[in-house]
C-alpha positions in Angstrom: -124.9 79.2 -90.5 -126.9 82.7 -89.7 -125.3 85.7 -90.9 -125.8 89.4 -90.0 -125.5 91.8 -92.9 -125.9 95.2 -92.8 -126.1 98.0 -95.4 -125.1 101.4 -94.9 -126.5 103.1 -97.5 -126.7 107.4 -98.0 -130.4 107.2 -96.2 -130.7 104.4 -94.6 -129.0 100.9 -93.0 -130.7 97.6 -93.1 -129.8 94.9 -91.8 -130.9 91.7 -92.6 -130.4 87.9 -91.5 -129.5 85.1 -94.0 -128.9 81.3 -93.6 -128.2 79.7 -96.9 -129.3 82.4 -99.0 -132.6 82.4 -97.4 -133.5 85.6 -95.8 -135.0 85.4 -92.0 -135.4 88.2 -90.6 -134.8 92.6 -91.4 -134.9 95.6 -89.9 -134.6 99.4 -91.6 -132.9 102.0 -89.4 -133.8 105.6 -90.3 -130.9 106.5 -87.9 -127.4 105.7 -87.2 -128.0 103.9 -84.0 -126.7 99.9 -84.0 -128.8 99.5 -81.0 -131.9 99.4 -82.9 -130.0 95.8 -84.3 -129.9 94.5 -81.1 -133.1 92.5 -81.0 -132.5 91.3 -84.5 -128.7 89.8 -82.9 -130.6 88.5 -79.9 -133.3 86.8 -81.0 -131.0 85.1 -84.3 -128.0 84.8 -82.3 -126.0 84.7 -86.0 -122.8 82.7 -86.9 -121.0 86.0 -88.8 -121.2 89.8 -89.5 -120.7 91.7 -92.5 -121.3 95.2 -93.5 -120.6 97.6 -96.4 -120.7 101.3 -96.4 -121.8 104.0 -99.0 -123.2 106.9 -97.0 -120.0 108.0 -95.5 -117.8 107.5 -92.1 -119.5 104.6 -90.4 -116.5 103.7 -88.2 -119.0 104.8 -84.9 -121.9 102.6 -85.8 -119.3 99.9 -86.6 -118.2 99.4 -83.4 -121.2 99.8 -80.9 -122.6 96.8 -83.4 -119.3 94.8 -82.8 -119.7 95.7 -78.7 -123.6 94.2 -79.2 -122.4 91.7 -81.7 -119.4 90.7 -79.6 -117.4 89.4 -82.3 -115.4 91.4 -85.3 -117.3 92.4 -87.9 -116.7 91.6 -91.3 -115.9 94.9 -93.5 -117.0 94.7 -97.6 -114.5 96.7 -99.3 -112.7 97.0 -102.7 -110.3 94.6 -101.8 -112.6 91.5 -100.7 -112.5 88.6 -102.5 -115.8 88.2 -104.9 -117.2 85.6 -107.1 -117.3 87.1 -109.8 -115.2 89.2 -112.1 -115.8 92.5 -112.7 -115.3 94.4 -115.8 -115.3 98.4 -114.6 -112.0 100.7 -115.3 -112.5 103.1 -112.1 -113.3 100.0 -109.8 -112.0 101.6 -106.6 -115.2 103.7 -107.3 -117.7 101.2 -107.7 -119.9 101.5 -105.2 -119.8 98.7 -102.6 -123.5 98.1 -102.8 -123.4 97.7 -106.5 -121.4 95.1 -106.7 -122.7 93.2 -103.8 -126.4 93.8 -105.5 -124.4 91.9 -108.6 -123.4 89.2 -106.5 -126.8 88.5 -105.5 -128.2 88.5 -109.0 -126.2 85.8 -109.5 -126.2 83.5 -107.0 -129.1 81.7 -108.8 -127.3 82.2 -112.4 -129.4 85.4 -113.4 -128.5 87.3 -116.4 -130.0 90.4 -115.3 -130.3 94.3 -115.4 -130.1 94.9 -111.7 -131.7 98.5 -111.0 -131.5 99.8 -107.6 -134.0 102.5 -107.2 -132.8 104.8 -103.9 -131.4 108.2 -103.4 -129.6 107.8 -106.5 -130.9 105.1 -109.8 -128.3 103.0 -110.5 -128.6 100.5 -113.6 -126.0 97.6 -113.6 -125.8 94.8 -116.7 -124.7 91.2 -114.6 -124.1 88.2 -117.5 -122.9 84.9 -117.1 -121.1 86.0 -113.7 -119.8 89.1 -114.9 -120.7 92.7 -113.5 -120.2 94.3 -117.1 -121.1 98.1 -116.2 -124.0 100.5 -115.6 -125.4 103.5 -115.3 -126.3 106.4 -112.6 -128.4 108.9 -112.2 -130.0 110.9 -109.6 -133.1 109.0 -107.7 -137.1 109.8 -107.5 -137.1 111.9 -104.5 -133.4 113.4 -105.2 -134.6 115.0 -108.7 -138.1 116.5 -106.9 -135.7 118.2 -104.3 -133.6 119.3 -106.6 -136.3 121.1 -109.3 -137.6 123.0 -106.0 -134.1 123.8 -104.6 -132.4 125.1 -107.4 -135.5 126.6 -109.2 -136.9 130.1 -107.2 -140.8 128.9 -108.3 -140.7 125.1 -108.8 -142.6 123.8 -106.0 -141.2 120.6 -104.2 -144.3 117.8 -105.5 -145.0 114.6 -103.7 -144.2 111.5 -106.1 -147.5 110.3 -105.4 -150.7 111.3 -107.7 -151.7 112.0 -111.4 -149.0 111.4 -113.6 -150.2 112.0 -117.1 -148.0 111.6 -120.4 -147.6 115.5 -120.4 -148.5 117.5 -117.2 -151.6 120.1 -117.5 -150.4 121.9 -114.0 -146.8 122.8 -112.6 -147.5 120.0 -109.9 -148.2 117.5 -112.6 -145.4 118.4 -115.3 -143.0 118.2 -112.3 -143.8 114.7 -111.2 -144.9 113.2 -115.1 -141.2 114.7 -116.0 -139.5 113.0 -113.2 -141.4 109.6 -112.7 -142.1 109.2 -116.4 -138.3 110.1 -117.3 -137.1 107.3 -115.3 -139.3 104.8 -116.5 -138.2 106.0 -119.6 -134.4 105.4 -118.9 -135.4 102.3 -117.3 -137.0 100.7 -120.2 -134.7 102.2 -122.8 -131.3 100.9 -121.1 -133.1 97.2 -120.6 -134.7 97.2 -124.1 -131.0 97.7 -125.4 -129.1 96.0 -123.4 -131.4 92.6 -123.9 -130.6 93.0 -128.1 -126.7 93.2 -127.0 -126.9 89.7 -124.7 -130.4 88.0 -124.9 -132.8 86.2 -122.6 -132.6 88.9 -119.3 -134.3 89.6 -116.5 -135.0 93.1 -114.6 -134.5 93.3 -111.2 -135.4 95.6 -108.9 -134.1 96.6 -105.2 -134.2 99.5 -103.1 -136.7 102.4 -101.5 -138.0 103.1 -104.7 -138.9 99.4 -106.1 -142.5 99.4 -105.2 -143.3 102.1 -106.2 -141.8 101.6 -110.3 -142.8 97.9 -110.4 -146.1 98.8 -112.2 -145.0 101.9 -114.3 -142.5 99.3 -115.8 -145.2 96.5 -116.0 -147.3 99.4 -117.6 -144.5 100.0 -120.3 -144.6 96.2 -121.1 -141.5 95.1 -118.7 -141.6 92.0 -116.4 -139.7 93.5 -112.8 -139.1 91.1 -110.2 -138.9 93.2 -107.1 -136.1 91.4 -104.8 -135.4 94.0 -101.6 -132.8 91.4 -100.5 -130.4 91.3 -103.0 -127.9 93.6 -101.6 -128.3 91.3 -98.2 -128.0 88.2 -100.2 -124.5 89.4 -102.4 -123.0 90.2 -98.7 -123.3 86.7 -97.5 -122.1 85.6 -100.6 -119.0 87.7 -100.2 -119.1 86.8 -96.0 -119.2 83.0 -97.2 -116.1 83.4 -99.3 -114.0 85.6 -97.4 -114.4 84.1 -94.5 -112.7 80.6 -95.6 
């Protein structure tokens, strides 16, 4: 069975086809516009349809993929069914994508930090088929705009170039104190949370994941980049919901 997931996230929507956990085929849509799905539907012809939703109303793009799709699809919410159990007091506020990045992690039995590197950072702890909490803070590119924004001098810096231990120009101490801070908070929230449980792994998903993969390696971490594991949580949850 092909399945159609799709993840609405605050910058962009992917969307992605699986068959037994085994991912096919993606596309990344820089705009709201389901019709740029329609050769991925076409040429996969898929079984089901899911979708979750962080970055607002999606309701529009929601249905013109359900005219394409021709069949109802599937909606991720709070109230879905999930295999696992999730330990989180505000869980109506758990982000969708979070928990469906969880569910990915352990469809293979990973005890991992799962750290999705986007507009925002978010760091989640998933043991022995538990989603047991994280952390979040504001992504790479979110913290450049900000400095420039909200500063009358800071200039806005590209991510990309020197980045020394301590800056030696206003360009460099802008992107050491951004990239090197999250690194930082990276490797500090793994190192500690693998004395509380054990043997863990670190993976990493989103935008961003390329581009920390070596900085981490660099600070002695092993990353395993896995851009799928949002897709691969969502047919997980499709599988079950839909029985």
């Amino acid at each position: 069975m092909k399945i159609l997931t799709v993840d609405i996230g605050n910058t962009c929507i992917k969307g992605s086809i699986f068959e037994e956990s085994r991912l096919l085929d993606s596309r990344l849509l820089e705009v709201r516009d389901a019709n740029l799905l329609r050769p991925l539907i076409y040429e996969y012809s898929p079984d089901g349809a899911i979708y979750c939703c962080v970055g607002g109303d999606a309701d529009e793009f929601v249905e013109e993929l359900e005219k394409i799709f021709g069949k109802p699809v599937m909606r991720f919410s709070h109230s879905s069914k999930l295999p696992i159990t999730v330990n989180y007091k505000t869980f109506d506020t758990l982000g969708l994508d979070r928990i469906a990045a969880a569910v990915g992690a352990v469809s293979d039995c990973r005890n991992a930090l799962v750290v999705d590197a986007g507009t925002a950072v978010t760091l989640d702890l998933v043991t022995d088929g538990e989603f047991r909490g994280g952390n979040i803070s504001p992504g790479l590119r979110l913290r450049l705009r900000s400095l420039n924004h909200y500063t009358s001098r800071l200039p806005l810096v590209n991510p990309n170039g020197d980045t020394p231990r301590l800056g030696y120009d206003t360009a460099t101490a802008i992107r050491s104190g951004v990239v090197n801070g999250i690194v930082s908070e990276v490797v500090s929230t793994f190192r500690g949370a693998s004395e509380d449980v054990g043997n863990l792994e670190l993976l990493l998903t989103g935008g961003d994941a390329d581009f920390f993969a070596p900085l981490l390696e660099k600070a002695g971490l092993r990353p395993q980049i896995d851009h799928s594991l949002v897709g691969v949580g969502l047919e997980q949850i499709y599988q079950l919901n839909a029985k």
